[in-house]
C-alpha beads as a LAMMPS data file, in Angstrom:
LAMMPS data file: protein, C-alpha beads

177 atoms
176 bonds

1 atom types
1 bond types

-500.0 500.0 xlo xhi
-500.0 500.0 ylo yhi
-500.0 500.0 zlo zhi

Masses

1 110.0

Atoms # bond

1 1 1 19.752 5.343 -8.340
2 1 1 19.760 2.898 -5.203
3 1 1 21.222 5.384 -3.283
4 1 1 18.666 7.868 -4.344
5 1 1 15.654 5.576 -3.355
6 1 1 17.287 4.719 -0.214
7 1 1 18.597 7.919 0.740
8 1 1 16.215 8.609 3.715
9 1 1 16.002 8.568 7.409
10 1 1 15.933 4.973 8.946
11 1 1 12.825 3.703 11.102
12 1 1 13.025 1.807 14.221
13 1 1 11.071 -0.727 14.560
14 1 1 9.563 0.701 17.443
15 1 1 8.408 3.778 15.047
16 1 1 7.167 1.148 12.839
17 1 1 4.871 -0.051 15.831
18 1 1 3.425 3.153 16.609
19 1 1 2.577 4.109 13.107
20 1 1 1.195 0.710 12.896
21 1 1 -1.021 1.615 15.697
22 1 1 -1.614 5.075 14.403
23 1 1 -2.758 3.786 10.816
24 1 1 -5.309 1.893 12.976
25 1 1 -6.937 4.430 14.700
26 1 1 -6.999 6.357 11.215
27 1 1 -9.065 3.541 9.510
28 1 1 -11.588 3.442 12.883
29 1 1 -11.843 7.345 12.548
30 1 1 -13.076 7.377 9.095
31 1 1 -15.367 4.474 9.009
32 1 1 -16.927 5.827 12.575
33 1 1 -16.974 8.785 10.684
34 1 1 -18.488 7.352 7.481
35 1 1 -19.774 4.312 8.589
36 1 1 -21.764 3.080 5.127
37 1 1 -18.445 3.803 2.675
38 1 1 -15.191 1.680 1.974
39 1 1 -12.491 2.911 2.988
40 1 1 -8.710 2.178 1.078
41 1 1 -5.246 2.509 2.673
42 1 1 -2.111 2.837 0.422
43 1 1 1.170 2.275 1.505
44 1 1 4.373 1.415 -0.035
45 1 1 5.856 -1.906 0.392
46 1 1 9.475 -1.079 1.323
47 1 1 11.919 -3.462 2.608
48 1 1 14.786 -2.381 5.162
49 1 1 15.071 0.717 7.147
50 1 1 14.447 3.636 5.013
51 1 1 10.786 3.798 4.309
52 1 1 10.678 7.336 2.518
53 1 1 13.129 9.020 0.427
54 1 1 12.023 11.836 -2.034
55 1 1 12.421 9.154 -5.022
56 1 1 9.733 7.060 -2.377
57 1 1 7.637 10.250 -2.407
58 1 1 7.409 11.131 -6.098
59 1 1 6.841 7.030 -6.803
60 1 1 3.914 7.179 -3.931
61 1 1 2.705 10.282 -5.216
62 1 1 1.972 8.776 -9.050
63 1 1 0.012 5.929 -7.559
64 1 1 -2.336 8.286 -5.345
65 1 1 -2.762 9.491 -8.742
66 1 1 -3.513 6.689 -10.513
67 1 1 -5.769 5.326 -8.106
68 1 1 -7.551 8.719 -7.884
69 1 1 -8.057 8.131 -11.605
70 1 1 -9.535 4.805 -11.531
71 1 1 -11.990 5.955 -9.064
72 1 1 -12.825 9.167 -10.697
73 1 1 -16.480 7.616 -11.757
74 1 1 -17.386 6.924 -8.206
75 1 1 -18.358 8.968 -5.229
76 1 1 -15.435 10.022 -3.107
77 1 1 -15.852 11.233 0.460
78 1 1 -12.798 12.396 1.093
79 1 1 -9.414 11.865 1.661
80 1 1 -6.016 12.217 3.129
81 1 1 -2.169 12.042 2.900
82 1 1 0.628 11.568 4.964
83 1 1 4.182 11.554 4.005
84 1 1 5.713 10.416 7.256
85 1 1 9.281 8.657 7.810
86 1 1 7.916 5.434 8.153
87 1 1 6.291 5.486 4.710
88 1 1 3.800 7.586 2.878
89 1 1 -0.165 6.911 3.590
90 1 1 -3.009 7.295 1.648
91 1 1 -6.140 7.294 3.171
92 1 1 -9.354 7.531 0.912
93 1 1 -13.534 6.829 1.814
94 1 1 -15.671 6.211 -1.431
95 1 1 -19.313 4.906 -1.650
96 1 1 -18.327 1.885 -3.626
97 1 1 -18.458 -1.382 -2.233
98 1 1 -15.602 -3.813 -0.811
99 1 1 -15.247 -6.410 -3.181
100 1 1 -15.551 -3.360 -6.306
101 1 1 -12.916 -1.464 -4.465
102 1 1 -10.489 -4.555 -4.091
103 1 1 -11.133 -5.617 -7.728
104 1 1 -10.097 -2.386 -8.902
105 1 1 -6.714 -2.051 -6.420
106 1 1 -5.629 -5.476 -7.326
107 1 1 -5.738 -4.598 -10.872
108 1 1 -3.669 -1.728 -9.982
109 1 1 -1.634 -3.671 -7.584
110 1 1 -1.013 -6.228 -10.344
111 1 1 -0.926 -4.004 -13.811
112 1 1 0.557 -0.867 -12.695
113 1 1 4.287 -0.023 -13.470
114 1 1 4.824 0.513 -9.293
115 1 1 1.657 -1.492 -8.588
116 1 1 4.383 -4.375 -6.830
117 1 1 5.643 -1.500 -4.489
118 1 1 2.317 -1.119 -2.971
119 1 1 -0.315 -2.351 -0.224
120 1 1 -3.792 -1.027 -1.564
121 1 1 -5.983 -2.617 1.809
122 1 1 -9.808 -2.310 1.802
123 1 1 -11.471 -1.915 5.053
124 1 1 -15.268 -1.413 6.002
125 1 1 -16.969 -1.580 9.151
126 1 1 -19.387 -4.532 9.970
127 1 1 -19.413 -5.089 13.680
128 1 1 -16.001 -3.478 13.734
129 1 1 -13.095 -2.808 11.584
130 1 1 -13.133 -5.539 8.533
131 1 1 -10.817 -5.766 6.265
132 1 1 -11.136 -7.441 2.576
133 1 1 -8.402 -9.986 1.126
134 1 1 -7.942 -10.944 -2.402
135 1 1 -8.820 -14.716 -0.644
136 1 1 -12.585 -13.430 -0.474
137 1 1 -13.395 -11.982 -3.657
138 1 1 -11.655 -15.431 -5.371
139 1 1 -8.209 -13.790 -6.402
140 1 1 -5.153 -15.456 -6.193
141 1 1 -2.555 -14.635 -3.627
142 1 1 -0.109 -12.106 -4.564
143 1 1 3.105 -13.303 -6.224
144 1 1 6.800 -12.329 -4.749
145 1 1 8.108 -9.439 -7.323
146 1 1 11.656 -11.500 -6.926
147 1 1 10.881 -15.806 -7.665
148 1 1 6.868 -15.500 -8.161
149 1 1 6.016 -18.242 -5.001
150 1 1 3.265 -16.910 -2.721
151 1 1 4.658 -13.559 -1.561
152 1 1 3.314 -14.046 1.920
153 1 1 4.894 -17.548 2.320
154 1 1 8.775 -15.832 0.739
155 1 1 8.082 -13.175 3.287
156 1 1 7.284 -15.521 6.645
157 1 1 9.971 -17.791 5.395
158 1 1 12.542 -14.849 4.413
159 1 1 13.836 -16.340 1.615
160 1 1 15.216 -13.273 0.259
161 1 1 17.501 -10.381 1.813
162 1 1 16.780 -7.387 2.218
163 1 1 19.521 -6.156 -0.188
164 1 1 17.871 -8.522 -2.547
165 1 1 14.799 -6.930 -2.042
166 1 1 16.370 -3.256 -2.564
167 1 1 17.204 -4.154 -5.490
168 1 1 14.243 -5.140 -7.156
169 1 1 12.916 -2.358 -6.074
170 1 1 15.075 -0.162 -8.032
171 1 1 14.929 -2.260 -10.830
172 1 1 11.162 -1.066 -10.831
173 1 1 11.556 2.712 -10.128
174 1 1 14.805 2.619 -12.720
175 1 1 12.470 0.870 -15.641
176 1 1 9.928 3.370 -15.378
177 1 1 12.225 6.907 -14.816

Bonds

1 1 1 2
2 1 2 3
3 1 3 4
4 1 4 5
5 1 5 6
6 1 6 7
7 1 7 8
8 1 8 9
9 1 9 10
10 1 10 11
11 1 11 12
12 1 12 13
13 1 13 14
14 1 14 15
15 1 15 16
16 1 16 17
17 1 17 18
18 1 18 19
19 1 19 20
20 1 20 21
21 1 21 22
22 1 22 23
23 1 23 24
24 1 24 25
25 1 25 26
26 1 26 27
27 1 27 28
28 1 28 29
29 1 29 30
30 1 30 31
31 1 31 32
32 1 32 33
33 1 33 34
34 1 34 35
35 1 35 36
36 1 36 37
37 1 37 38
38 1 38 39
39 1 39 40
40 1 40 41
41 1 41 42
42 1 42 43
43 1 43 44
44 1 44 45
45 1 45 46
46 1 46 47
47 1 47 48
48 1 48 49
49 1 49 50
50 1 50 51
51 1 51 52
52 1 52 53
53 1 53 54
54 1 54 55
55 1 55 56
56 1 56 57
57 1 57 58
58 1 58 59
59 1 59 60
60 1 60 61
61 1 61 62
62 1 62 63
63 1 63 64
64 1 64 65
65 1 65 66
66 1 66 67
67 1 67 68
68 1 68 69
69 1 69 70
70 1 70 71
71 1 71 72
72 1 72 73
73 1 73 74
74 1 74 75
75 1 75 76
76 1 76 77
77 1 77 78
78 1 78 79
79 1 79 80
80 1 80 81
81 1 81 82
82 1 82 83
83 1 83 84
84 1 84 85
85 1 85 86
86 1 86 87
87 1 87 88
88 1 88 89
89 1 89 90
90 1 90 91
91 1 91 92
92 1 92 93
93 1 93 94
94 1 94 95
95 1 95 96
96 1 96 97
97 1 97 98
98 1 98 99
99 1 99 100
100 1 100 101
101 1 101 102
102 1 102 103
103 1 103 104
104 1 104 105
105 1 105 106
106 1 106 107
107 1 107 108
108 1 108 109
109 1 109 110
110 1 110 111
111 1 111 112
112 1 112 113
113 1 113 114
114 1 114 115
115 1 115 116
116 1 116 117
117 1 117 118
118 1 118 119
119 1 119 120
120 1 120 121
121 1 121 122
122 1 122 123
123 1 123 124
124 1 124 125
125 1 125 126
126 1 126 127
127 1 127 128
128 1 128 129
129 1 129 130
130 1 130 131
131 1 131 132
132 1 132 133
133 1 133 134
134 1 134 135
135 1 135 136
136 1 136 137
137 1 137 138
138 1 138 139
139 1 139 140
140 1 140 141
141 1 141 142
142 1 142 143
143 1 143 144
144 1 144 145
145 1 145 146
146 1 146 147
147 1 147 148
148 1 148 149
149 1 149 150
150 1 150 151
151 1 151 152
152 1 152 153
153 1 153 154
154 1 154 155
155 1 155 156
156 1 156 157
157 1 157 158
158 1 158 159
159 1 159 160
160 1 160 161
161 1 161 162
162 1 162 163
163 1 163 164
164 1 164 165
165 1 165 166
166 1 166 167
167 1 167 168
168 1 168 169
169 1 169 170
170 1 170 171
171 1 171 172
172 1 172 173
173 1 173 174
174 1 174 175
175 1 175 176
176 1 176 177
């Protein structure tokens, strides 16, 4: 299956930049837009090169269904998606606050099947583009899928490979298929 997941174009990292920078000017265009909603990103937390495969896609594809689901009760505003190279997107505005919205997407982050694959990032605007951490609504840092420690502190200290990384990952797509 590894080959499957992986089996996409490769991203420079200056592609990765520019989407970076793209995904930016997204987030400002819908809050300026909607300026009193929350707005959630999704993205796929994919290590190496390939960012999107059609295995990437269909994975991707159950979330944004999933989280649709768990915010079927509230008001959504609208939304969009992108399947680019460098990753799929998921853009979607709700009138729900911050802290609800990042309660909910941690639980999905933490309880889902794929939830490990995923960045679900809540941003509002509040003399500019804000963005809400599990730090400020009291939630403990996200683990690393591979040892547990801090996930941010495995990733600034890369204390696992890439290849390492791969393969967790499709441990995690190959459970749930």
């Amino acid at each position: 299956m590894s080959e499957q997941v992986f089996s996409g174009a490769e991203v420079s990292l200056t592609e990765m930049l520019d989407a970076r920078e793209m995904r930016a000017r997204r987030q400002e265009a819908f809050l300026q837009e909607y300026p009193e909603t929350t707005l959630l990103l999704a993205t796929m937390n994919i290590p190496g090169q390939v960012k999107n495969s059609v295995v990437l896609s269909r994975v991707f594809s159950q979330m944004v269904a999933q989280i649709k689901q768990e915010l079927s009760s509230y008001s959504i505003v609208t939304s969009a998606e992108y399947n680019l190279k460098t990753g799929p997107e998921f853009y979607l505005v709700a009138d729900i606050t911050p802290a609800t919205l990042k309660k909910k997407m941690v639980g999905l982050e933490e309880n889902d099947a794929y939830g490990r694959l995923f960045d679900l990032d809540v941003h509002y605007l509040e003399e500019g583009l804000q963005s809400l951490s599990r730090q400020d609504i009291e939630i403990s840092p996200r683990r690393c899928f591979i040892c547990q420690r801090n996930a941010k502190e495995c990733g600034r200290e890369r204390r696992h490979s890439t290849e390492e990384m791969q393969a967790k990952v499709v441990e995690i797509i190959d459970k749930e298929e």
